[in-house]
C-alpha positions in Angstrom: 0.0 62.4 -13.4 0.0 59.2 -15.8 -1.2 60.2 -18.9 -4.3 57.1 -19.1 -6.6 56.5 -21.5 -10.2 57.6 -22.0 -13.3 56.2 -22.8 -17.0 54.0 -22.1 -17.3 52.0 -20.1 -14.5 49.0 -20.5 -15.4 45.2 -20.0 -14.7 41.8 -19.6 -12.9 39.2 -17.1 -9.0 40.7 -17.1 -8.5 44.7 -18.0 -5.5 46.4 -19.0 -5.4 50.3 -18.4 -3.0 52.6 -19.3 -0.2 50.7 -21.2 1.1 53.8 -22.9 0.9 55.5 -20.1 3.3 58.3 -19.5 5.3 57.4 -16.5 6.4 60.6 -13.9 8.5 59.4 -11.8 12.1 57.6 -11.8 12.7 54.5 -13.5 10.5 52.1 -15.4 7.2 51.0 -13.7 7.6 47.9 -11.5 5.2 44.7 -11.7 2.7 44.4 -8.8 0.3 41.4 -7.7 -2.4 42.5 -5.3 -4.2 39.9 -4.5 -7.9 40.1 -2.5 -10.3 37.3 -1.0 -13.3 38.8 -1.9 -16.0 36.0 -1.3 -15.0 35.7 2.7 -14.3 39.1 4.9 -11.6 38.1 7.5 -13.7 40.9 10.2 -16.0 43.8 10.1 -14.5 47.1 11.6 -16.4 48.6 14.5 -15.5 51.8 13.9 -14.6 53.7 10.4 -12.5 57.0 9.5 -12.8 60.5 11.0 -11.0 63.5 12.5 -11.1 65.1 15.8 -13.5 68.0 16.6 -13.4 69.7 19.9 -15.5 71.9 22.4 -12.4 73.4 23.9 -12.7 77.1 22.8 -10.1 78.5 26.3 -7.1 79.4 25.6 -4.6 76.6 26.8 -1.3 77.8 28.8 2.2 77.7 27.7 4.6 76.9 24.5 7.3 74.4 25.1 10.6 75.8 25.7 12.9 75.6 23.0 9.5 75.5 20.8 8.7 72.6 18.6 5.1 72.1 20.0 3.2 73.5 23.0 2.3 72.4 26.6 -1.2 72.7 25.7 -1.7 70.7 22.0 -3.9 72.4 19.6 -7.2 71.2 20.4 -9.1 74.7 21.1 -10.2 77.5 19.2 -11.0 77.4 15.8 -14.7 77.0 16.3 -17.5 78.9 15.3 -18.8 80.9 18.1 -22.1 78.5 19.3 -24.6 80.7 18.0 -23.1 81.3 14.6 -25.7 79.2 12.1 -24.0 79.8 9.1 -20.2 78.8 10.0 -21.5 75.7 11.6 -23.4 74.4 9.0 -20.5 75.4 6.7 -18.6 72.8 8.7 -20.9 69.9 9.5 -21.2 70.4 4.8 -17.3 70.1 4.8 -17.5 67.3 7.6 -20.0 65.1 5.5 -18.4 66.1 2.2 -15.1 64.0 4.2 -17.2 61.4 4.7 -16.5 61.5 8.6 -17.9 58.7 10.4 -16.3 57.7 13.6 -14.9 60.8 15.1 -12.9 61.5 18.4 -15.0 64.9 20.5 -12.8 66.9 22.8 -13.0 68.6 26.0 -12.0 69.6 29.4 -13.7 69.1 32.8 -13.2 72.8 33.3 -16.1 73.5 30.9 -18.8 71.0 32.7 -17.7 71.1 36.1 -15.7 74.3 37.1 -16.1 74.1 40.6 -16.2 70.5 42.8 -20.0 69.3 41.7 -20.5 72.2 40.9 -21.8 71.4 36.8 -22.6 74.4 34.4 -25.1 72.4 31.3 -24.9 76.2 29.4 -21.9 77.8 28.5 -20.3 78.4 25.3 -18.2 75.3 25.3 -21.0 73.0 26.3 -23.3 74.8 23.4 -20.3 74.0 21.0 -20.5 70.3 22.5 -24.1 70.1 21.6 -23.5 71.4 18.3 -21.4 69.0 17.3 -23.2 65.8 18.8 -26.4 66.9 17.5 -24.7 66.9 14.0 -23.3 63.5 14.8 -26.7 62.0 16.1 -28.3 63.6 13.2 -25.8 61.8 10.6 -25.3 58.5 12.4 -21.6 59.4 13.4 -20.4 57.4 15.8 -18.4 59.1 18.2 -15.5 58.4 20.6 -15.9 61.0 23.4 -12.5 62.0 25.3 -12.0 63.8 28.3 -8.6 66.0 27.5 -7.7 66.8 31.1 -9.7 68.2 34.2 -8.0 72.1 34.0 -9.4 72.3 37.3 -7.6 73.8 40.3 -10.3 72.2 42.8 -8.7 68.8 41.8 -5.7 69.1 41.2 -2.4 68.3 42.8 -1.3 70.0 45.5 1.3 72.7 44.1 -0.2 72.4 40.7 -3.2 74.2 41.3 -2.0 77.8 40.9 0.1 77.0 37.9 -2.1 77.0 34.5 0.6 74.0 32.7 0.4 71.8 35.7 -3.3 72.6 36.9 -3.9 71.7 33.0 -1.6 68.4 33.2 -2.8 67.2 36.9 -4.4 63.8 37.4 -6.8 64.5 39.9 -6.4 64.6 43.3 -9.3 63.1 44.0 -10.1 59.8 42.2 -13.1 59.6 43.5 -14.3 62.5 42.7 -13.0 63.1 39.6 -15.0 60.1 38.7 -18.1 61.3 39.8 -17.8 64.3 37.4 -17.5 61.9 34.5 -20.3 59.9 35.8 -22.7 63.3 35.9 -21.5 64.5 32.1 -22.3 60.5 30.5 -25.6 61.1 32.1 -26.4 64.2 31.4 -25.4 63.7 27.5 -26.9 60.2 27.0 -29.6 60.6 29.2 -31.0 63.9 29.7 -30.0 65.3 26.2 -30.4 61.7 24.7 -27.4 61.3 21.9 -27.3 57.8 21.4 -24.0 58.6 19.1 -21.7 58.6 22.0 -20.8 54.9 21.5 -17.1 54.9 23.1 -15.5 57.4 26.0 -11.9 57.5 26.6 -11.4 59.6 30.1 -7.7 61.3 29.8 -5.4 62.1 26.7 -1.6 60.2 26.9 -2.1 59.2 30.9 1.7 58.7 31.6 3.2 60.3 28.6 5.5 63.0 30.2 4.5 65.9 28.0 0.3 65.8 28.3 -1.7 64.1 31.1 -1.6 62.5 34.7 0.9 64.3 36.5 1.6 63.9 39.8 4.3 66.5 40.8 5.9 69.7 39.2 8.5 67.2 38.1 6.0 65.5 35.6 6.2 62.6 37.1 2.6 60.2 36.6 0.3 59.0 38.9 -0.8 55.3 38.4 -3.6 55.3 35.4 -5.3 51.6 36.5 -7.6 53.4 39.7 -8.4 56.0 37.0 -10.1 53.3 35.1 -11.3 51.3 38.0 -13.0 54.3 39.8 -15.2 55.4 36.1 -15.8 52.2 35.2 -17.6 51.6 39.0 -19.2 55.1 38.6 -20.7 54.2 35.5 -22.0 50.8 36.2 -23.4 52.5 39.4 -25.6 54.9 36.9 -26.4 51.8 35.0 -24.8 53.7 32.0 -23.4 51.1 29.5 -21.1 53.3 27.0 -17.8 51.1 27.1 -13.9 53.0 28.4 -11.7 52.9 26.1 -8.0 53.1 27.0 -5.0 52.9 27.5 -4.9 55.8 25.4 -1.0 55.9 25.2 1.1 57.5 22.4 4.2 56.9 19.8 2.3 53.1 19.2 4.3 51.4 21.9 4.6 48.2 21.8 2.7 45.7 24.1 4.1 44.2 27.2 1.2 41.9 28.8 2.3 42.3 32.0 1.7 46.5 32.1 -2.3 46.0 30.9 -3.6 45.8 34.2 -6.6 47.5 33.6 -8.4 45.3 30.8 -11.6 44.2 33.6 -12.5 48.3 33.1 -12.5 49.2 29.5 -14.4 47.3 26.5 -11.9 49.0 23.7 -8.3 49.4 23.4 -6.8 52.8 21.7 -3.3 54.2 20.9 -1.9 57.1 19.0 0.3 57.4 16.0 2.5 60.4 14.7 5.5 58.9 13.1 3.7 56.4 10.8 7.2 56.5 8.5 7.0 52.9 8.1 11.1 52.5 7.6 11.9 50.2 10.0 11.9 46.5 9.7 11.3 44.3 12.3 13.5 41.3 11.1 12.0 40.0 8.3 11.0 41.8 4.9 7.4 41.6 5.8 6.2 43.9 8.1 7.9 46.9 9.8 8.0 47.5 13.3 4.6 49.9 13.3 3.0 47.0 11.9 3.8 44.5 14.3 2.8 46.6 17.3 -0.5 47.3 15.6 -1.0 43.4 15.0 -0.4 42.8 18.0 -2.3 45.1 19.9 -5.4 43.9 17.6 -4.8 40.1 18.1 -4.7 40.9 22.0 -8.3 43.3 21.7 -9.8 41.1 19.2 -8.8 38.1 21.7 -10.8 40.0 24.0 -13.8 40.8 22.1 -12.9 44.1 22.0 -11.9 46.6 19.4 -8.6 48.6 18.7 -8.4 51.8 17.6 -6.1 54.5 16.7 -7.3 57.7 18.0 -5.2 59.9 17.3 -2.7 60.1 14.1 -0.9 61.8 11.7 2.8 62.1 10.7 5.5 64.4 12.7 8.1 62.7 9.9 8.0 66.5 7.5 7.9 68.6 10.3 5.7 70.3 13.6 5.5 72.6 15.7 4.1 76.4 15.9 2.9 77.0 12.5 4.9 74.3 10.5 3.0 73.6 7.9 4.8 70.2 7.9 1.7 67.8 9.0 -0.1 69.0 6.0 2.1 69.0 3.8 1.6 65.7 0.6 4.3 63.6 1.5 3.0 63.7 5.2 -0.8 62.5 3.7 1.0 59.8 1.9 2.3 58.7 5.2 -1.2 59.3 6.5 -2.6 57.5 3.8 -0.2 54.5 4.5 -1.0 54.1 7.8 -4.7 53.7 7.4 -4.2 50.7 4.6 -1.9 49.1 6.8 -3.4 49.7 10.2 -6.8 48.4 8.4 -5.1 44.7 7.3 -3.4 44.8 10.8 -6.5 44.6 12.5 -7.3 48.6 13.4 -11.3 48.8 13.5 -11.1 52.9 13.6 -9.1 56.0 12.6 -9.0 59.4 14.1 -7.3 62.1 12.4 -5.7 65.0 14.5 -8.0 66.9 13.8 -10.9 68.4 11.8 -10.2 71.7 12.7 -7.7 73.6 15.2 -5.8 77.1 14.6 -2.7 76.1 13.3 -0.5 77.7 15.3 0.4 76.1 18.2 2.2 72.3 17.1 1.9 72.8 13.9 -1.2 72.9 10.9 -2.9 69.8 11.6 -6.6 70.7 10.5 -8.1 69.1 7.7 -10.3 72.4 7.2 -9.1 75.9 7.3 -11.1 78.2 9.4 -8.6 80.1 11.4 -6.7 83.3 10.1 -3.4 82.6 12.1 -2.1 86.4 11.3 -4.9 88.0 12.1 -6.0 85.5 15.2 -9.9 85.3 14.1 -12.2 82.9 12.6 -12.1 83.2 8.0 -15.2 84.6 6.6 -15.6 81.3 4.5 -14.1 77.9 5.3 -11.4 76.5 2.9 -10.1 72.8 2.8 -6.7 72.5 3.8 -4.1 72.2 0.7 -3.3 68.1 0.6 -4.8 66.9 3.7 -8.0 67.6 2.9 -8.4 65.8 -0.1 -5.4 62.8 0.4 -8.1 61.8 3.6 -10.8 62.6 1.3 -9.6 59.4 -0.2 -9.7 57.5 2.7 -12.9 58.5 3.8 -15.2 59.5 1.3 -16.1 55.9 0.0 -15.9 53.4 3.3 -18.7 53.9 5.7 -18.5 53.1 9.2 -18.8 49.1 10.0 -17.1 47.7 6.4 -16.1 44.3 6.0 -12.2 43.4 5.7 -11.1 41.5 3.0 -7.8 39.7 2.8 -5.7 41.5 0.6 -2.0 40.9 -0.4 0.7 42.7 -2.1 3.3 40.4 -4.0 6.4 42.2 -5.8 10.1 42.5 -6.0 8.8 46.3 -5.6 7.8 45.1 -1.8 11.3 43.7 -1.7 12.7 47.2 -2.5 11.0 49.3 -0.6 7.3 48.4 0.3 6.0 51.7 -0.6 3.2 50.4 -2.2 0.2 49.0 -0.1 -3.2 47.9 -0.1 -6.7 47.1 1.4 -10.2 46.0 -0.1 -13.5 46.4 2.3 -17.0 45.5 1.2 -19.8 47.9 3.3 -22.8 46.5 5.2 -25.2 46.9 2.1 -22.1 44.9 -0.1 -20.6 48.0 -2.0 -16.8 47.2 -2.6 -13.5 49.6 -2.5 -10.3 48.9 -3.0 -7.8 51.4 -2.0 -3.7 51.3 -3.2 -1.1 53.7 -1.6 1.8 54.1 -3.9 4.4 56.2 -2.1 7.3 55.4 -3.9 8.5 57.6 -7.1 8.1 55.1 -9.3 4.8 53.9 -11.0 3.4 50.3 -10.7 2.0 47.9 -13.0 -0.5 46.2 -10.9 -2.0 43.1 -12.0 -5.5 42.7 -9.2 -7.0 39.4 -8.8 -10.3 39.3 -6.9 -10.8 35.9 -5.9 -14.3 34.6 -5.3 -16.0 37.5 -7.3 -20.1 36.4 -6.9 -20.8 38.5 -9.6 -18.5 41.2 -12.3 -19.0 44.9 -10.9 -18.6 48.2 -11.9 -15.7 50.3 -10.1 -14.8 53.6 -10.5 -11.2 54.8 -10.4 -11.0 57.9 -8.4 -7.2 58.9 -8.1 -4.7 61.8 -6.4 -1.8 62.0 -7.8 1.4 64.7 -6.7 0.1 66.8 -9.9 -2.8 67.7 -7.1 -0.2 69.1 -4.4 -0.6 72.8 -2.9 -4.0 73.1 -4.6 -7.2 74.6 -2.8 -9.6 73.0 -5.1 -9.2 69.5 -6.3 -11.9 67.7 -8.4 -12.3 64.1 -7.1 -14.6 62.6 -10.0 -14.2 59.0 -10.8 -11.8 58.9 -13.8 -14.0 56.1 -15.5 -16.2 53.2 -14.9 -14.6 49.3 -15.0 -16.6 46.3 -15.0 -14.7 43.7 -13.3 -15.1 40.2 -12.9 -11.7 38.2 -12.2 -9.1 40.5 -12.2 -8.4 44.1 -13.6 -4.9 45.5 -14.4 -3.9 49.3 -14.2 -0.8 51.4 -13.8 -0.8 52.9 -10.1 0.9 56.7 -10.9 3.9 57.4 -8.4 3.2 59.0 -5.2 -0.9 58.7 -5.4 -4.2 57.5 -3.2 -6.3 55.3 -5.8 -9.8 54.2 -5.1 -11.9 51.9 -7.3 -15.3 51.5 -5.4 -18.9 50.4 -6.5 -19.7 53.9 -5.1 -20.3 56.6 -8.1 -19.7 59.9 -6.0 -20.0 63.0 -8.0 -17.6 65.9 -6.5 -20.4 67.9 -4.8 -22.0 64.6 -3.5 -21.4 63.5 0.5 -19.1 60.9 1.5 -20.4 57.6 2.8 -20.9 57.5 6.2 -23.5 54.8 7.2 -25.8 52.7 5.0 
């Protein structure tokens, strides 16, 4: 980490930090503009940063042959048992600490409907369900309910039904039906048990992506998604219930052809899912990758419609997967991470969903943010431990933007972009007018940034909160702000190489909660 100077509280309109700074990393620093309109947001997010939980507690069927991941995913187990106080509220602490406010809540039709309308309101799973929402309606969470997969033999396929991969994978047989199910859970959660958090529900993970959801046939092959849609959509408007679809829910961030969205008259949000988020490719000109201008364009077509875009599932496969690959969590894969949410925010993404909060481990690879699995001795730990790198590189992310900021235009400016364009950046202003600024610096250089706030009403204080590599591997990591800046115009400070840096009007103390709704 840069070696940066120490000190009260510095002042006035242009600030230099840091200019015998220590540089690790290879080469001299580079120059960086980063420019940000601060006096006029460009849109307000309608969703905010979070990570999967789930209800799913079953075993799921099946590793892949050849390994590298699992029929099944890893969202199960992991979980508290429902009536275990203690471990829960150990969680939801870890979950606010986060700052987790817009999170995607798993499960399987199996759990609420086992048999055909036949619905079971008290079981474990369901009990871990209500756990979980009742944290979220307690804490203002919004959250994105999804529907996994039915894991139902009474609805599946013909010839799937006896197999646990394909009864698991199986679009329903039934449309109808299968629709009605989905109809009966919305009301029972939003009406009988009353959680008003449920703001968004997407009904089946990666419809039509060969591995996961919507088979047809024992040769994977898809059954049209659209009547899916059509079907809940009616269902619901027939119950008068009023949470919006979201959808399409594909993976791998493909790009969009206007003639395959057939199905926009049934959802009121648009989601996809990212795991490469490597960022490498160019798309013909030296200012955005490819990534980019899918996820621009996906947002200009949502925000065309008055709806949202999301990302609801993401994470990086670009260090490794699979098993117990400790790949996904590993720093260079939260700097990817990291990178994605700054870009996906200027491209137009109004929510994030992290895979996931919690899961074993052990099945596609170690994806939670929060250790709570032993994988060798296939039990839940006695005490719940953050997740070396993960943990704390979307601790940055989330611990200082509530749900529903502000987007300000920001721009980066540098023969450094020219290079590489490893170094990126957003500014949001909350709903009570609280500003952060975050800067991704994944190159190994450092960076002399020179940051110009336009339009400034008034100078404010910011504190510099900052990860740096020096923070890689380790269990406990102290995220204190660094100092205090009062800034009017501008401010100028050396961005370490391969670091998360926040400066934010929020003054969080390590043991305080992250922001998650003012």
């Amino acid at each position: 980490m840069a070696e940066l100077s120490t000190g009260p509280i510095l002042s006035g309109q242009h600030l230099m930090i840091g200019q015998n700074a220590v540089v690790d990393g290879i080469g001299q620093p580079v120059s960086v503009k980063i420019h940000i309109a601060a006096a006029a947001p460009v849109r307000v997010m309608r969703g905010g940063i979070g990570a999967s939980f789930h209800a799913v507690s079953a075993a799921l069927p099946g590793i892949k042959p050849g390994g590298g991941g699992s029929w099944s995913g890893s969202e199960s187990g992991g979980n508290p048992d429902p009536g275990d106080d203690q471990h829960w509220e150990e969680l939801f602490r870890h979950a606010e600490w986060l700052g987790l406010d817009w999170c995607r809540v798993e499960l399987e039709q199996r759990i609420y409907e086992p048999g055909r309308r036949v619905f079971d309101w008290d079981n474990p799973e369901m009990r871990a369900l209500y756990r979980i929402l009742d944290w979220a309606e307690r804490r203002n969470v919004d959250v994105f309910l999804q529907q996994m997969w039915g894991d139902v033999a009474w609805n599946a396929y013909p010839g799937n039904a006896d197999d646990p991969v394909r009864r698991l994978r199986s679009a329903p047989y039934s449309i109808p039906e299968w629709a009605y199910g989905l109809g009966e859970l919305l009301e029972h959660l939003t009406r009988k048990k009353s959680y008003t958090c449920i703001r968004w529900m997407s009904v089946a993970n990666e419809p039509g992506h060969d591995d996961f959801s919507w088979w047809q046939d024992s040769n994977m092959k898809s059954a049209p998604f659209t009547p899916g849609l059509k079907a809940a959509r009616e269902e619901f408007d027939r119950r008068g219930l009023t949470v919006p679809i979201s959808g399409p829910d594909w993976t791998s961030l493909p790009d969009l052809k206007p003639d395959e969205v057939d199905f926009d008259a049934y959802i009121g949000a648009y989601d996809l899912h990212s795991y490469g988020a490597d960022f490498d490719s160019f798309g013909g000109d030296d200012t955005l990758t490819v990534a980019e201008k899918v996820l621009y364009k996906w947002a200009q077509w949502a925000h065309a419609r008055n709806k949202p875009f999301f990302v609801s599932e993401f994470g990086s496969m670009a260090f490794g997967w699979g098993h117990d690959d400790v790949g996904p969590a590993c720093y260079q894969a939260g700097l990817k991470n990291a990178s994605l949410v700054v870009r996906g925010i200027n491209a137009g993404v109004d929510g994030f969903n992290r895979w996931s909060f919690i899961n074993q481990g052990d099945l596609d690879g170690q994806w939670q943010l929060l250790r709570t699995w032993d994988i060798d001795a296939r039990k839940l730990l006695d005490t719940f431990t953050p997740q070396p790198n993960a943990y704390y590189q979307f601790a940055m992310l989330s611990r200082y933007l509530p749900k529903h900021s502000s987007v300000l235009d920001t721009r980066v400016e540098s023969p450094f972009l020219d290079i590489d364009r490893k170094l990126v950046a957003t500014a949001l202003r909350t709903p009570k007018g609280n500003l952060t600024l975050l800067v991704v610096n994944e190159s190994h250089r450092a960076a002399d940034a020179n940051i110009e706030l336009e339009g400034m009403p008034a100078p404010v204080r910011l504190q510099r909160y900052a990860l740096t590599k020096e923070s890689e591997d380790k269990f406990n990591v102290d995220l204190r702000p660094e100092r205090t800046i009062e800034v009017g115009k501008a401010l100028s400070d050396r961005i370490p190489p391969m670091s998360i840096v926040a400066y934010s009007t929020y003054s969080l103390k390590p043991t305080d909660p992250g922001m998650i709704a003012e």
